[in-house]
PDB file as gemmi writes it, atoms N, CA and C in Angstrom:
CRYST1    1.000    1.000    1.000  90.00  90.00  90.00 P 1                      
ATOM      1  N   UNK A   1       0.173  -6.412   9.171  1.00  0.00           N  
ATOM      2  CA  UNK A   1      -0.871  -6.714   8.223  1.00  0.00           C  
ATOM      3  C   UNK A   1      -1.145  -5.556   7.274  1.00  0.00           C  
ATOM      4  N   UNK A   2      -0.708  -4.302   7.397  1.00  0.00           N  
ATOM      5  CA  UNK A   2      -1.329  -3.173   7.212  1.00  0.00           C  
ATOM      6  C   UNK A   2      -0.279  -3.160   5.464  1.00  0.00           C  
ATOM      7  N   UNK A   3       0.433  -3.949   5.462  1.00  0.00           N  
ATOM      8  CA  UNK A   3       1.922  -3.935   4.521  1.00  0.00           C  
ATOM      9  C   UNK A   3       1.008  -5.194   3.011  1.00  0.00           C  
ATOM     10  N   UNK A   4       0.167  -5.927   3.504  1.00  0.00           N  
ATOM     11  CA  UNK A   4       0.313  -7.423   2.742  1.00  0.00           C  
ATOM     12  C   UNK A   4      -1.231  -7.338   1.538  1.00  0.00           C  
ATOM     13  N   UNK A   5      -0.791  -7.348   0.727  1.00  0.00           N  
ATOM     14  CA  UNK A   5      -1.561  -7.364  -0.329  1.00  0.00           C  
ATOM     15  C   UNK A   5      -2.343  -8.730  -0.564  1.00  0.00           C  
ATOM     16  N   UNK A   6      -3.535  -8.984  -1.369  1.00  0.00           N  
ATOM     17  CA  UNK A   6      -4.371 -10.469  -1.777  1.00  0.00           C  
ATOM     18  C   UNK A   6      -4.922 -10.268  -2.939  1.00  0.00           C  
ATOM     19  N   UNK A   7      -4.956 -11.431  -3.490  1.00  0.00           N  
ATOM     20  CA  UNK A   7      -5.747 -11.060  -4.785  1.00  0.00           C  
ATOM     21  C   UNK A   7      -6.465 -12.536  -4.355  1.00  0.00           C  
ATOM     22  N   UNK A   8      -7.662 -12.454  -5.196  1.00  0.00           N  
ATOM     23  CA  UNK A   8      -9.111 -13.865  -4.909  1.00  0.00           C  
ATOM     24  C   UNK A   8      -8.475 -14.726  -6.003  1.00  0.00           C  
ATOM     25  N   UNK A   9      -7.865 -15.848  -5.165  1.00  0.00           N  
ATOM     26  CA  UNK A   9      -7.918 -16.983  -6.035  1.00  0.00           C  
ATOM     27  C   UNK A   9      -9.086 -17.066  -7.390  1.00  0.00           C  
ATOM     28  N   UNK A  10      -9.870 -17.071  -6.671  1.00  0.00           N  
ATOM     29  CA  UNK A  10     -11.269 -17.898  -7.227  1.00  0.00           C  
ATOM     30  C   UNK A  10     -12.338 -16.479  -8.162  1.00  0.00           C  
ATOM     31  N   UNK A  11     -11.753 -15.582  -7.712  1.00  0.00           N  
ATOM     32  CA  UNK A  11     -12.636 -14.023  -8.646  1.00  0.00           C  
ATOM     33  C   UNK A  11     -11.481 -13.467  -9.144  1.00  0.00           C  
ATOM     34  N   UNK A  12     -11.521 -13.505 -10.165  1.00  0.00           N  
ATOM     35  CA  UNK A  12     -10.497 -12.931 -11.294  1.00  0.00           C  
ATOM     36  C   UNK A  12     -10.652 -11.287 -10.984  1.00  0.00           C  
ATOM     37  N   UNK A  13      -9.414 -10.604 -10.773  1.00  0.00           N  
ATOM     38  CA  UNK A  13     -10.037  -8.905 -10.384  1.00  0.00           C  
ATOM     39  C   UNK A  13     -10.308  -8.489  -9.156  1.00  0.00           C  
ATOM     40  N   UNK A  14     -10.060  -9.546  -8.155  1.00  0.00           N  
ATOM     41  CA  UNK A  14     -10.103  -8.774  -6.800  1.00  0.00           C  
ATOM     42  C   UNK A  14      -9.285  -8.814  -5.996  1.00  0.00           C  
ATOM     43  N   UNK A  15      -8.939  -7.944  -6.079  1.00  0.00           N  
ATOM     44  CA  UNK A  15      -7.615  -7.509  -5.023  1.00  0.00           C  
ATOM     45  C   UNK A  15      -7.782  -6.602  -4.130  1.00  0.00           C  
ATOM     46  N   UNK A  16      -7.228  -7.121  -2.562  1.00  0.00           N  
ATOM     47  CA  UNK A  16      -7.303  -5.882  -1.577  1.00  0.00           C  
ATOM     48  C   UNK A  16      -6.447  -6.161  -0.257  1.00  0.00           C  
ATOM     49  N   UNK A  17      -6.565  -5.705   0.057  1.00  0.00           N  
ATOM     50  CA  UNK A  17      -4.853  -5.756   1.579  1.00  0.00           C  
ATOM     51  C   UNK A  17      -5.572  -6.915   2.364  1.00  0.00           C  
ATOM     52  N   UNK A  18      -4.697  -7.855   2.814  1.00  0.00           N  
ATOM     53  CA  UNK A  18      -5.242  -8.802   3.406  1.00  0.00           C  
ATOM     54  C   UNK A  18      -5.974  -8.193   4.431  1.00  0.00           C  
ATOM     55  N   UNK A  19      -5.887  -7.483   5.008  1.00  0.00           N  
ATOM     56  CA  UNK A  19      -6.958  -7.122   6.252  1.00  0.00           C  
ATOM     57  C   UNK A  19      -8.215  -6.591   6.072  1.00  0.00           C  
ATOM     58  N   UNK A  20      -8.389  -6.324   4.966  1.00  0.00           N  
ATOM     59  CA  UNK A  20      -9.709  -6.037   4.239  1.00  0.00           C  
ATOM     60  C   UNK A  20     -10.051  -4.573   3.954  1.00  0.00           C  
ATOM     61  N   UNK A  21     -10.715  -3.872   4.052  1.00  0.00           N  
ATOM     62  CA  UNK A  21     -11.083  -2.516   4.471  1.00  0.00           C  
ATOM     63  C   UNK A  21     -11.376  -1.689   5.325  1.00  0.00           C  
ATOM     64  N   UNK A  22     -10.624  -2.571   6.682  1.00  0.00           N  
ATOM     65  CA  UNK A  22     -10.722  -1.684   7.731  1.00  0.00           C  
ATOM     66  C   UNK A  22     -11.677  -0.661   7.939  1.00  0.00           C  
ATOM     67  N   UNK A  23     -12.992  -1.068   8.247  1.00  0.00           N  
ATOM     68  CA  UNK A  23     -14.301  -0.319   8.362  1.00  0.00           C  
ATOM     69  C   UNK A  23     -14.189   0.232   9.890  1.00  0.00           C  
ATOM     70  N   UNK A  24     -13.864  -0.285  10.523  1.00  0.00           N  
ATOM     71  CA  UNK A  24     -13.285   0.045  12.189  1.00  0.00           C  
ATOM     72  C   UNK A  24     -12.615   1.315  12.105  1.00  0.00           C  
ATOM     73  N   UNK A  25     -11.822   1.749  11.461  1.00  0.00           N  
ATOM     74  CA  UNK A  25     -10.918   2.864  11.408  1.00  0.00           C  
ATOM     75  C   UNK A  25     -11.225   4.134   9.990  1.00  0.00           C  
ATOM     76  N   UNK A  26     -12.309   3.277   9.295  1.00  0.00           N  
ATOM     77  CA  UNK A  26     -12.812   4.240   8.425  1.00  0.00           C  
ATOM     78  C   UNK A  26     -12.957   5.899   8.397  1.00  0.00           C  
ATOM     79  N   UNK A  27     -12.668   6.831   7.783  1.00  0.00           N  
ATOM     80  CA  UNK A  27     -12.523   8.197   8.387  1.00  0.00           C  
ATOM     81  C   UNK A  27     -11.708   9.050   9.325  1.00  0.00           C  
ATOM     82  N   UNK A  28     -10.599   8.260   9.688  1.00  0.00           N  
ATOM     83  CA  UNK A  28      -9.502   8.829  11.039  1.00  0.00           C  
ATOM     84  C   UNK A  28      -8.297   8.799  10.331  1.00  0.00           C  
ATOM     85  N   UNK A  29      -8.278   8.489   9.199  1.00  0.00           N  
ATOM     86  CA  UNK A  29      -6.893   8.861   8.564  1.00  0.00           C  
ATOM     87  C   UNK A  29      -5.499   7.921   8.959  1.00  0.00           C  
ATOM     88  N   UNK A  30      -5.947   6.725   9.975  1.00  0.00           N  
ATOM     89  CA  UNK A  30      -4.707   6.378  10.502  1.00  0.00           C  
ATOM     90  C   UNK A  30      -4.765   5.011   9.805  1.00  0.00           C  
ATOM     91  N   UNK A  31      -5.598   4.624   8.626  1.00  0.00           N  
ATOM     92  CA  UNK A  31      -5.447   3.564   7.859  1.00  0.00           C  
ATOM     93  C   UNK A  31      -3.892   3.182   7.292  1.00  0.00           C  
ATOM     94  N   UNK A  32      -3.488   2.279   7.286  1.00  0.00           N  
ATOM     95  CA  UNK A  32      -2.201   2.334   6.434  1.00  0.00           C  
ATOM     96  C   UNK A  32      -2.418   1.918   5.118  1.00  0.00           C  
ATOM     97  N   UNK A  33      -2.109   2.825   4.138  1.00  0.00           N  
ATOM     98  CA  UNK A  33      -2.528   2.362   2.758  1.00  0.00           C  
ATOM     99  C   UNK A  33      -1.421   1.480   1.496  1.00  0.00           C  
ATOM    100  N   UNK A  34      -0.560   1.494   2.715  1.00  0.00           N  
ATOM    101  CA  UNK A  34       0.184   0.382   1.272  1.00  0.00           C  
ATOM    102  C   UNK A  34      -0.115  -0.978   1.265  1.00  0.00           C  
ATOM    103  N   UNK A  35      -0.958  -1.846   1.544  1.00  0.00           N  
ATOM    104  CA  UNK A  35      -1.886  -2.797   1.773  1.00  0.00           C  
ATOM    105  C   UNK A  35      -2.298  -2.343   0.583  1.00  0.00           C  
ATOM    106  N   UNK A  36      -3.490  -1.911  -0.209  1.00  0.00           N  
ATOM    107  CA  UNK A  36      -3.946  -1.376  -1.105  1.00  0.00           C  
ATOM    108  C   UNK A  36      -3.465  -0.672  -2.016  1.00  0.00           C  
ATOM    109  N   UNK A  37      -2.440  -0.203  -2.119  1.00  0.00           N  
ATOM    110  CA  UNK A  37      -1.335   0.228  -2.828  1.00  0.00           C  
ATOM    111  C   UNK A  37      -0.498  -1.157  -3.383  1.00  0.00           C  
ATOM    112  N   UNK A  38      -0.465  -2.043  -2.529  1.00  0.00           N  
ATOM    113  CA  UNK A  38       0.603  -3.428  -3.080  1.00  0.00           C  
ATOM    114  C   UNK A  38      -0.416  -4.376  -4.086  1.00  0.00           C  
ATOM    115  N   UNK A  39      -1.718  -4.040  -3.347  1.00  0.00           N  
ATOM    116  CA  UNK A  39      -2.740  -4.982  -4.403  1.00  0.00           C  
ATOM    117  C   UNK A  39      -3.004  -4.292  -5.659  1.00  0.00           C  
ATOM    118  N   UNK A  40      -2.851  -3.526  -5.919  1.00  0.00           N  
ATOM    119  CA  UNK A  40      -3.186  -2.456  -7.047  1.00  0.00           C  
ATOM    120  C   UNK A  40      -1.806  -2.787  -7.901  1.00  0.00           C  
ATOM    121  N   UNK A  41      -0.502  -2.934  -7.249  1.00  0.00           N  
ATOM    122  CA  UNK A  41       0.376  -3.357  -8.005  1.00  0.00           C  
ATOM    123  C   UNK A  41      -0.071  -4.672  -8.383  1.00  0.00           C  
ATOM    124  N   UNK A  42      -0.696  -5.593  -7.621  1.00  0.00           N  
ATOM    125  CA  UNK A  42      -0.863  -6.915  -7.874  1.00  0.00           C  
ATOM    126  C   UNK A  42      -1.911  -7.138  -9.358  1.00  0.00           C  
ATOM    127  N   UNK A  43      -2.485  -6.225  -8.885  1.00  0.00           N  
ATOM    128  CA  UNK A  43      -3.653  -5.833 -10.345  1.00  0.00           C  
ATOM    129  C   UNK A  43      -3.006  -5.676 -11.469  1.00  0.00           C  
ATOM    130  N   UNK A  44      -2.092  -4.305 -11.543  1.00  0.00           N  
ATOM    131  CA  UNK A  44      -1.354  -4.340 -13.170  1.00  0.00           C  
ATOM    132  C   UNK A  44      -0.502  -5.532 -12.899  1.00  0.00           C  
ATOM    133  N   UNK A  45       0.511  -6.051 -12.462  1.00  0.00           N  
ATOM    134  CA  UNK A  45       1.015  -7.055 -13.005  1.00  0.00           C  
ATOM    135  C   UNK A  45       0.101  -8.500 -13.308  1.00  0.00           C  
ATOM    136  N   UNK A  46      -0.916  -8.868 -13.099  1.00  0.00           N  
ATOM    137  CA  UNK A  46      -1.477 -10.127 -12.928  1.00  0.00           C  
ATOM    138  C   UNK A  46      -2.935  -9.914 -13.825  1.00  0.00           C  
ATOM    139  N   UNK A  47      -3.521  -8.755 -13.928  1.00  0.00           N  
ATOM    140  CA  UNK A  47      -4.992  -8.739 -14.629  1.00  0.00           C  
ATOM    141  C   UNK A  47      -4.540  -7.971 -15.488  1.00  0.00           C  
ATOM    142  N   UNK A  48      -3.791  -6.880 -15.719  1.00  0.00           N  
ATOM    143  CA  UNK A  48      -3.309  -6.306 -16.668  1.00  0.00           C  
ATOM    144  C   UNK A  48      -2.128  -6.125 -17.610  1.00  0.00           C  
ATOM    145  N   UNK A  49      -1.219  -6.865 -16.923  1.00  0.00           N  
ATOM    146  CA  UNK A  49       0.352  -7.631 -17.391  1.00  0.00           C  
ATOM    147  C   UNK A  49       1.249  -6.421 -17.643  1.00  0.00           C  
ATOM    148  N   UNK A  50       0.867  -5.595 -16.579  1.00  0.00           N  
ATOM    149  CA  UNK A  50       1.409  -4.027 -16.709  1.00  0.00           C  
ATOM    150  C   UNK A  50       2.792  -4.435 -15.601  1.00  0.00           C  
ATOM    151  N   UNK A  51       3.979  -5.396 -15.907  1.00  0.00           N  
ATOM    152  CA  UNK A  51       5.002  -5.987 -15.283  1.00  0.00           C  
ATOM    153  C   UNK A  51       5.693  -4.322 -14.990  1.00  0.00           C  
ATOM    154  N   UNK A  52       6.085  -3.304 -15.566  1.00  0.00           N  
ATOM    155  CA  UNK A  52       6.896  -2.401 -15.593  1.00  0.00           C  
ATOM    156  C   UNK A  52       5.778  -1.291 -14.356  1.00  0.00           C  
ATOM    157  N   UNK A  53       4.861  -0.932 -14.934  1.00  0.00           N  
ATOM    158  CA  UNK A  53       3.971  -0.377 -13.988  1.00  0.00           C  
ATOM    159  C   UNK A  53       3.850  -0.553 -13.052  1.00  0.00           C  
ATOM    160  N   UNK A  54       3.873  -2.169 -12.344  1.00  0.00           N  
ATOM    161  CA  UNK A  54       3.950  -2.681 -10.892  1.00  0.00           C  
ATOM    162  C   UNK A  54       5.228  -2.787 -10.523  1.00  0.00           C  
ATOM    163  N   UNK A  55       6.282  -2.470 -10.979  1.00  0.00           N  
ATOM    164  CA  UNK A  55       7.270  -2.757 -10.373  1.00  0.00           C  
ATOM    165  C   UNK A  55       7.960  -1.151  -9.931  1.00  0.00           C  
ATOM    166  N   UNK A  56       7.013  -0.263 -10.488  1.00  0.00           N  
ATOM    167  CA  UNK A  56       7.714   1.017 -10.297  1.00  0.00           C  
ATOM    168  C   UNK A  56       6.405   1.362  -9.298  1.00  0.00           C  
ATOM    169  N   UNK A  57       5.711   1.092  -9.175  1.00  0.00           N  
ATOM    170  CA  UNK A  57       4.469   0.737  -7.714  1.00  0.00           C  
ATOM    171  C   UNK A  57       5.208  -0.064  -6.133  1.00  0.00           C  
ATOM    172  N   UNK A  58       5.798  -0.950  -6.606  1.00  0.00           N  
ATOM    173  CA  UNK A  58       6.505  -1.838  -5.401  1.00  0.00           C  
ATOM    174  C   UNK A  58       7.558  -0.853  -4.928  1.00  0.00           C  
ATOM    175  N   UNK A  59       8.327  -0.406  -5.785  1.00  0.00           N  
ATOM    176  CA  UNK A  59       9.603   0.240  -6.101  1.00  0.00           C  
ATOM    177  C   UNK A  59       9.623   1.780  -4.955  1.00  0.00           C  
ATOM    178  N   UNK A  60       8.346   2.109  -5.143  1.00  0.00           N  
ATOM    179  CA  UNK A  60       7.771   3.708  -4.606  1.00  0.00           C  
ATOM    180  C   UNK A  60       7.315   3.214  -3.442  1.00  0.00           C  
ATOM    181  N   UNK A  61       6.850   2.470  -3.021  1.00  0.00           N  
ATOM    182  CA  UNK A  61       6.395   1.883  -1.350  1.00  0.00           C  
ATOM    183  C   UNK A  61       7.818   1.273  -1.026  1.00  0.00           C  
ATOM    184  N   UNK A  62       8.307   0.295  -1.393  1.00  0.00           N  
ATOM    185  CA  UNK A  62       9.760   0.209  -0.958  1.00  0.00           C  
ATOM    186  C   UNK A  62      10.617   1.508  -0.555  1.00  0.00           C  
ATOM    187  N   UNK A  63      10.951   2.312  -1.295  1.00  0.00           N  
ATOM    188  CA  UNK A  63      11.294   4.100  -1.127  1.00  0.00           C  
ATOM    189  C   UNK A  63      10.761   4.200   0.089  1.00  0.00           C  
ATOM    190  N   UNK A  64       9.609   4.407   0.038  1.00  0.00           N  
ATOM    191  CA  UNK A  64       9.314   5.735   1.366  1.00  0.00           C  
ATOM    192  C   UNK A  64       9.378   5.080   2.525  1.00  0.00           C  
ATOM    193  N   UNK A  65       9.181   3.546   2.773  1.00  0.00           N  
ATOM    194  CA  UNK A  65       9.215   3.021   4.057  1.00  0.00           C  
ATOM    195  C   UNK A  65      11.167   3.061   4.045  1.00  0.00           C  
ATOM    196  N   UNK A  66      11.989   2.898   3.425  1.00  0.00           N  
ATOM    197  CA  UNK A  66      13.083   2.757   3.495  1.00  0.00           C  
ATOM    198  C   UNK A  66      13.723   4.470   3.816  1.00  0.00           C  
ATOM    199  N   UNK A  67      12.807   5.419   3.751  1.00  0.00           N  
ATOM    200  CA  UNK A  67      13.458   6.809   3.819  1.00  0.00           C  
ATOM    201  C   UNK A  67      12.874   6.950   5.244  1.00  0.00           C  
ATOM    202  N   UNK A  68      12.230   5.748   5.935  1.00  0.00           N  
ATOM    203  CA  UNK A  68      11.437   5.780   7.486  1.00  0.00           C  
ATOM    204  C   UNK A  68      10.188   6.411   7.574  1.00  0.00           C  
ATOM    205  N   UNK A  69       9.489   6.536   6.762  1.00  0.00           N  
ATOM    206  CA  UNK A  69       7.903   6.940   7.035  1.00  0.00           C  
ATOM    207  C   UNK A  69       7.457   5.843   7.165  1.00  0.00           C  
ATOM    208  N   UNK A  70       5.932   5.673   8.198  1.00  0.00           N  
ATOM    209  CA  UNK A  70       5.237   4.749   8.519  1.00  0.00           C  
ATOM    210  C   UNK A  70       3.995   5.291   9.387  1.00  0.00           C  
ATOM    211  N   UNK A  71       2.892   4.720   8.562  1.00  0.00           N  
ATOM    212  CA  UNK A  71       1.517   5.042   9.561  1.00  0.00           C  
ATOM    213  C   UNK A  71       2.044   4.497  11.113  1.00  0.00           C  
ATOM    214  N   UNK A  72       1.024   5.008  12.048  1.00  0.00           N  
ATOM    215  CA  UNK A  72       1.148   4.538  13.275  1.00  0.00           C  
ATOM    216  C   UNK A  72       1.144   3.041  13.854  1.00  0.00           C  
ATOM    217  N   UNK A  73       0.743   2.586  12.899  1.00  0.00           N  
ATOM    218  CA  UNK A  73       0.441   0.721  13.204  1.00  0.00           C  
ATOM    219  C   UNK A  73       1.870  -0.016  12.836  1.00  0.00           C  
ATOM    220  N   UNK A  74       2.690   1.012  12.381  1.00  0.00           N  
ATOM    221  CA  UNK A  74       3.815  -0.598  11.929  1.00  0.00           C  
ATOM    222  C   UNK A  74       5.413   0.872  12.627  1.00  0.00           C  
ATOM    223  N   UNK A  75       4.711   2.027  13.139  1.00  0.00           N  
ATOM    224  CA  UNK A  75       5.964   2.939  13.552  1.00  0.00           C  
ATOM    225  C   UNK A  75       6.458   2.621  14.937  1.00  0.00           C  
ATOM    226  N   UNK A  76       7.643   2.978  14.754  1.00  0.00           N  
ATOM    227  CA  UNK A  76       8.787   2.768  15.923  1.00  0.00           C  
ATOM    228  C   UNK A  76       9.606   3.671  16.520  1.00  0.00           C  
ATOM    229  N   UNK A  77      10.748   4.039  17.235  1.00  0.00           N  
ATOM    230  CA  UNK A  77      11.205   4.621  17.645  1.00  0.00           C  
ATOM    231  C   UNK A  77      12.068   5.683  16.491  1.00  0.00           C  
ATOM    232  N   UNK A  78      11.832   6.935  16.106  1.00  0.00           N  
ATOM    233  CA  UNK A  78      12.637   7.844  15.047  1.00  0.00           C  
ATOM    234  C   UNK A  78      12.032   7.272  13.597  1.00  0.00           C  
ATOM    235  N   UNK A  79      10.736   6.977  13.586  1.00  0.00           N  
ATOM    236  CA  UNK A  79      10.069   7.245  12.067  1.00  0.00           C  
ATOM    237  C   UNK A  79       9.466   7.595  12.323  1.00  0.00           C  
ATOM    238  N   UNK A  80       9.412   8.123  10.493  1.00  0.00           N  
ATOM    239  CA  UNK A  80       8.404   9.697  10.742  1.00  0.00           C  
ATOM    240  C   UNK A  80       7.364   9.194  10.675  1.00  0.00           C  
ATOM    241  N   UNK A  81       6.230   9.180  11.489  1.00  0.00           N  
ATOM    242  CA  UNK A  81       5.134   8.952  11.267  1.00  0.00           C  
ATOM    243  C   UNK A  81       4.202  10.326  10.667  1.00  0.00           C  
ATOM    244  N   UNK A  82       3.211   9.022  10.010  1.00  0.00           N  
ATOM    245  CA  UNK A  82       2.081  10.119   8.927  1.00  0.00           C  
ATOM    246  C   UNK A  82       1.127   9.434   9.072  1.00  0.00           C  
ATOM    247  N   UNK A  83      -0.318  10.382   8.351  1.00  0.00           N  
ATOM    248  CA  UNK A  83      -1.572   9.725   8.211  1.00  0.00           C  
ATOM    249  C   UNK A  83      -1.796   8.852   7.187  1.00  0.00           C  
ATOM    250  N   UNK A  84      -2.539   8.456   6.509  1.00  0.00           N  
ATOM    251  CA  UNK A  84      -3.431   7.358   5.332  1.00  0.00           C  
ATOM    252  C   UNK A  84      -2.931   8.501   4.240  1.00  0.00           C  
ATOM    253  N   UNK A  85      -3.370   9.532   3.995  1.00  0.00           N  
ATOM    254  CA  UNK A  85      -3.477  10.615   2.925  1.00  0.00           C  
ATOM    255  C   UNK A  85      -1.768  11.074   2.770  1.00  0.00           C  
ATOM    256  N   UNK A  86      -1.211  11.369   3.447  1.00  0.00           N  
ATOM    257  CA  UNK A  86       0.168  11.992   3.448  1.00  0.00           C  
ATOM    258  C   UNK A  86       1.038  10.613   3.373  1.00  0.00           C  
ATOM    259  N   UNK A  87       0.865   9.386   3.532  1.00  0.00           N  
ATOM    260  CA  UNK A  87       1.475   7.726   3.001  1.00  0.00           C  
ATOM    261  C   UNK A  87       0.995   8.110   1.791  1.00  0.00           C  
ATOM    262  N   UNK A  88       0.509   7.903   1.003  1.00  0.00           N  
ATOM    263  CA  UNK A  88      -0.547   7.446  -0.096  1.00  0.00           C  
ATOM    264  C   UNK A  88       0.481   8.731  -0.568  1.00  0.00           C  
ATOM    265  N   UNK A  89       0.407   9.822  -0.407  1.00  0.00           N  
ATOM    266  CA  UNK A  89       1.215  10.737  -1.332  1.00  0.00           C  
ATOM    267  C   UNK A  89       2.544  10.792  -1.497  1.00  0.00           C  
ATOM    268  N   UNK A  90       3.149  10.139  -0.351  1.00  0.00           N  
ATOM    269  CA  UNK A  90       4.646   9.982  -0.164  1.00  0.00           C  
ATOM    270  C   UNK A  90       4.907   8.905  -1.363  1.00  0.00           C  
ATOM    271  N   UNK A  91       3.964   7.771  -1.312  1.00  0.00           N  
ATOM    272  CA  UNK A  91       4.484   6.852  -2.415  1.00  0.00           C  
ATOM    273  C   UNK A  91       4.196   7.304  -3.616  1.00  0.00           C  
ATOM    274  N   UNK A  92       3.004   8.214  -4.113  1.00  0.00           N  
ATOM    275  CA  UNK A  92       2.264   8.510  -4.995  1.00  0.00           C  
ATOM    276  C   UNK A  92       3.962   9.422  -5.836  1.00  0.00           C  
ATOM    277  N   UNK A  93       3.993   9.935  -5.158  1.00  0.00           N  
ATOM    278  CA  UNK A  93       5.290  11.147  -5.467  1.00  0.00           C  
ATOM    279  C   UNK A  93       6.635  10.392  -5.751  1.00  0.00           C  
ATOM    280  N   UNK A  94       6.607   9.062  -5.106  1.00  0.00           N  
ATOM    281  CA  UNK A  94       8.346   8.397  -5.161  1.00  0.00           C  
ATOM    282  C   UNK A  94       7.824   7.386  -6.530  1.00  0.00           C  
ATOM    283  N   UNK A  95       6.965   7.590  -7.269  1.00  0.00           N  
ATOM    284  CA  UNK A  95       6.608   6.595  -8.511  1.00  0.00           C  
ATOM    285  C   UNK A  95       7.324   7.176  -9.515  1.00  0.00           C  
ATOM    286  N   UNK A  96       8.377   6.897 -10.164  1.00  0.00           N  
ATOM    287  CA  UNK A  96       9.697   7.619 -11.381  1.00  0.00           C  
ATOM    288  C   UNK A  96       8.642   7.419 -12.496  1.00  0.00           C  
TER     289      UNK A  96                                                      
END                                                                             
């Protein structure tokens, strides 16, 4: 779940990781943020028609899970696991 982006049918402009905002885990760093990272792509391509912008957004989360980084909720045996802040920068950094 920590992977899947939403945007509101019905409210034009709201977008957020299907699991919501994880208020449960708020402050511990072990959030996974490409959930919110994929809706934000969902934002420029769909409210802002920024097609090139979101695709070099998808493009940079595709990257880093494919180079094996992964918060603790979706990691497995020999990936590197990281926190919320050090995800978020791994993709932040793989955006060309």
């Amino acid at each position: 779940m920590g992977l899947l982006p939403s945007a509101g049918a019905r409210t034009p402009g709201f977008y957020e990781p299907i699991h919501g905002t994880a208020p449960d885990i708020a402050g511990q760093g072990i959030a996974n943020p490409c959930g919110s990272i994929l809706s934000a792509a969902m934002m420029l391509r769909y409210s802002l028609g920024l097609t090139e912008e979101a695709a070099a957004v998808d493009r940079a989360v595709q990257t880093v899970l494919e180079q094996g980084y992964r918060t603790a909720d979706i990691a497995t045996a020999g990936d590197a696991a990281t926190g919320t802040t050090q995800m978020g920068d791994l993709v932040a950094n793989a955006i060309g």
